[in-house]
VEXDREN-2710 file (C-alpha; in Angstrom, 1 decimal):
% VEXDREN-2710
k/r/px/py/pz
1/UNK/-24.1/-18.5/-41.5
2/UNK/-21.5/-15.9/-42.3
3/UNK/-24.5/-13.0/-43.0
4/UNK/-26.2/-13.8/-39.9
5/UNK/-23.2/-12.7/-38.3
6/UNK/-22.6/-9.5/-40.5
7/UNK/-26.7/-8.7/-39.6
8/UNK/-26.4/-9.4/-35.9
9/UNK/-22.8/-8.1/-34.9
10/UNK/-23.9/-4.7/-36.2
11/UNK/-27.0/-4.8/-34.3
12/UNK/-25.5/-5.9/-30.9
13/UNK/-22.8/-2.9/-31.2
14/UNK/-25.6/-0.7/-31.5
15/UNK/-27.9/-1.9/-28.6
16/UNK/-24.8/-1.9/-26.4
17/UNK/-24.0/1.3/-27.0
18/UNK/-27.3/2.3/-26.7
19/UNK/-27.4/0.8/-23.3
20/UNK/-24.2/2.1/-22.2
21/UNK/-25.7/5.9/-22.9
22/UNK/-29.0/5.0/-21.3
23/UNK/-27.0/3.9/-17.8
24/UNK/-24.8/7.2/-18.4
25/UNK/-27.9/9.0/-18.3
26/UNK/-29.2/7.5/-15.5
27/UNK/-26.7/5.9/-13.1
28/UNK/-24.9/9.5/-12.4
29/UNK/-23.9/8.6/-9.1
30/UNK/-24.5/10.6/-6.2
31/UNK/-20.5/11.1/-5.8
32/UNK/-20.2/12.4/-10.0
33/UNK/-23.7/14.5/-9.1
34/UNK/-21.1/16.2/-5.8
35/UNK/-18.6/16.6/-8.0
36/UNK/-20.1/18.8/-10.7
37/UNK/-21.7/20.6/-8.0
38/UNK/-18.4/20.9/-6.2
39/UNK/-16.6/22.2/-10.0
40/UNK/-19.4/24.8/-10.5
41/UNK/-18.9/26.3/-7.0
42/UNK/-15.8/26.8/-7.4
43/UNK/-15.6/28.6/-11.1
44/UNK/-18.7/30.5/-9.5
45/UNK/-16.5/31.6/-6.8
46/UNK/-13.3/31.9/-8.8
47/UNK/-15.5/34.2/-11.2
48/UNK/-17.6/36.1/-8.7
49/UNK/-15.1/37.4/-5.8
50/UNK/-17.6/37.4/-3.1
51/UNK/-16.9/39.4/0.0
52/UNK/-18.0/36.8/3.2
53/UNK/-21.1/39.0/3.5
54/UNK/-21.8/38.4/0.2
55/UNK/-20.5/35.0/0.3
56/UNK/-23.2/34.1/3.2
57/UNK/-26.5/35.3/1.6
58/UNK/-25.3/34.6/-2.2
59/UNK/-24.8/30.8/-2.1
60/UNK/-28.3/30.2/-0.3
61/UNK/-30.2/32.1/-2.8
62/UNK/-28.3/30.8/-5.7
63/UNK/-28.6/27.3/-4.3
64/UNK/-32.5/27.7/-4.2
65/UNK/-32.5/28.9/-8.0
66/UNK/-30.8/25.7/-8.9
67/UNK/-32.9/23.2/-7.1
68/UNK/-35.8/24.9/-7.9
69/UNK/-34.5/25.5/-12.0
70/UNK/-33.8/21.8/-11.8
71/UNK/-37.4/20.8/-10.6
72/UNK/-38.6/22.4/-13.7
73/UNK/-36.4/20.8/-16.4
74/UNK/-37.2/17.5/-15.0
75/UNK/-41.1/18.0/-15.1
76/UNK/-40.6/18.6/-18.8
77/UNK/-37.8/15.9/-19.3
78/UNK/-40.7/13.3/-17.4
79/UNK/-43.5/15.0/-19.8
80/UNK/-41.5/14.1/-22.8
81/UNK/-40.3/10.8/-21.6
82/UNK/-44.5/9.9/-21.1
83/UNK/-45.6/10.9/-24.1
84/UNK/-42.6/9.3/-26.1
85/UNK/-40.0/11.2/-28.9
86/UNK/-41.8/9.0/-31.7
87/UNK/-45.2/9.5/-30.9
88/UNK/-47.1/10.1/-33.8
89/UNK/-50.3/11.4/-32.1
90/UNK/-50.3/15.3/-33.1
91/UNK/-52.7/16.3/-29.9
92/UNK/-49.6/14.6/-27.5
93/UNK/-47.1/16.3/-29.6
94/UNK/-48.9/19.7/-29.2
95/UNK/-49.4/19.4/-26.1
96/UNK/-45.5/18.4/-24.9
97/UNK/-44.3/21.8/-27.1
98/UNK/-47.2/23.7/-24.7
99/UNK/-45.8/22.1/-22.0
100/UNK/-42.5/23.4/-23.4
101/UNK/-43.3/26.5/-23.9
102/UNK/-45.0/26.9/-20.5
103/UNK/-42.1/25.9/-18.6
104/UNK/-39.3/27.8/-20.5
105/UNK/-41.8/30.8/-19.3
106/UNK/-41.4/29.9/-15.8
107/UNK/-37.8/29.6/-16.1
108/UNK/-37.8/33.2/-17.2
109/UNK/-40.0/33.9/-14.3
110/UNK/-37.9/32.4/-12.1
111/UNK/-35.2/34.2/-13.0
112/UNK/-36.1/37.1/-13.0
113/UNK/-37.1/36.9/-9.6
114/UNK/-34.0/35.5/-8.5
115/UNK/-32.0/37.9/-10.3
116/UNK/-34.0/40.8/-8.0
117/UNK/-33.4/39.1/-5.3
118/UNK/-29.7/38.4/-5.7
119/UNK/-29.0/41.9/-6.6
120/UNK/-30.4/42.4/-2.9
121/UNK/-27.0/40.8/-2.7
122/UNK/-24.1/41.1/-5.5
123/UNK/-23.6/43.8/-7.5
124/UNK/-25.1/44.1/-11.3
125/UNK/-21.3/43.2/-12.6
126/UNK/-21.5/40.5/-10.5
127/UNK/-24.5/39.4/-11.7
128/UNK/-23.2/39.4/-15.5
129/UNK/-20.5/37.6/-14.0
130/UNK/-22.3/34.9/-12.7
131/UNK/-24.3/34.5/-16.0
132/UNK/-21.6/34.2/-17.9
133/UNK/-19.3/31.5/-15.3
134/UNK/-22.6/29.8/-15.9
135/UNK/-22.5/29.3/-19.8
136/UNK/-18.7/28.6/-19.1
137/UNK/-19.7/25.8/-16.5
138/UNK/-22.4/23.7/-19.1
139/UNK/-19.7/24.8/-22.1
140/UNK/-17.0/22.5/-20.2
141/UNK/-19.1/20.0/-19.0
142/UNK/-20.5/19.5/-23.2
143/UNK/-16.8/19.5/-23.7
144/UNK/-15.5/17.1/-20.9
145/UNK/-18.6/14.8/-22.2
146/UNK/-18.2/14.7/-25.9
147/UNK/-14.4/14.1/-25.4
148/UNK/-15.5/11.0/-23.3
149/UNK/-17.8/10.5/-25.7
150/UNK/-15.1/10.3/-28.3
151/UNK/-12.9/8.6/-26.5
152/UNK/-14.9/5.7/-25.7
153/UNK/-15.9/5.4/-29.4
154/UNK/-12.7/5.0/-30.5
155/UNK/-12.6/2.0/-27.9
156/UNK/-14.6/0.0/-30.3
END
């Protein structure tokens, strides 16, 4: 009876953490989703001093870029969630690293075109600037999440 119990306990500590991740993943409430939104406006605008001319044609643009950057990352995120990370099929995995390829493509395309037409707007420097509160912005969310991450592990 005794290694039953050192098989299973194992094996329930690993499906609940699974299933804690999965809801993570998934249950990002609309209030968490307004709050990183509402953090990466503000480093944006804490690194980019916008003049309120700037200020007023910047954040619609930029918003666009997002929603529509965001469209594309979830196509492929659904691709890959169809055609499953153990598939063994070689025709499905070639054709989710096309699909992979083809999208980072039109991420490039995208911004490119966004980056032409926000220079319409903000300066080059601000530009670079905006790049760069960017990497900043996903650097500290990885951080803030691994720490949680971390943290709840030790939980346990």
């Amino acid at each position: 009876m005794r290694k039953l119990i050192y098989l299973f306990f194992p094996l329930i500590f690993c499906l609940t953490i699974q299933a804690q991740d999965n809801e993570e993943r998934q249950s990002l409430n609309p209030t968490a989703r307004e709050k990183i939104r509402a953090a990466r406006v503000g480093l944006i605008t804490q690194r980019l001093p916008l003049t309120p001319e700037q200020a007023e044609k910047f954040w619609p643009i930029y918003n666009e870029f997002i929603k529509k950057r965001s469209e594309l990352q979830k196509s492929y995120r659904e691709m890959e969630k169809n055609v499953g990370k153990n598939n063994s099929d070689p025709n499905r995995q070639q054709e989710l690293l096309n699909q992979g390829l083809k999208i980072k493509q039109d991420e490039l395309t995208l911004e490119k075109e966004y980056s032409n037409k926000l220079l319409t707007v903000i300066t080059p420097q601000q530009l670079l600037n905006l790049h760069k509160a960017e990497r900043e912005f996903r650097n500290i969310i990885i951080n803030t999440l691994n720490k949680r991450r971390s943290q709840q592990g030790k939980a346990f």
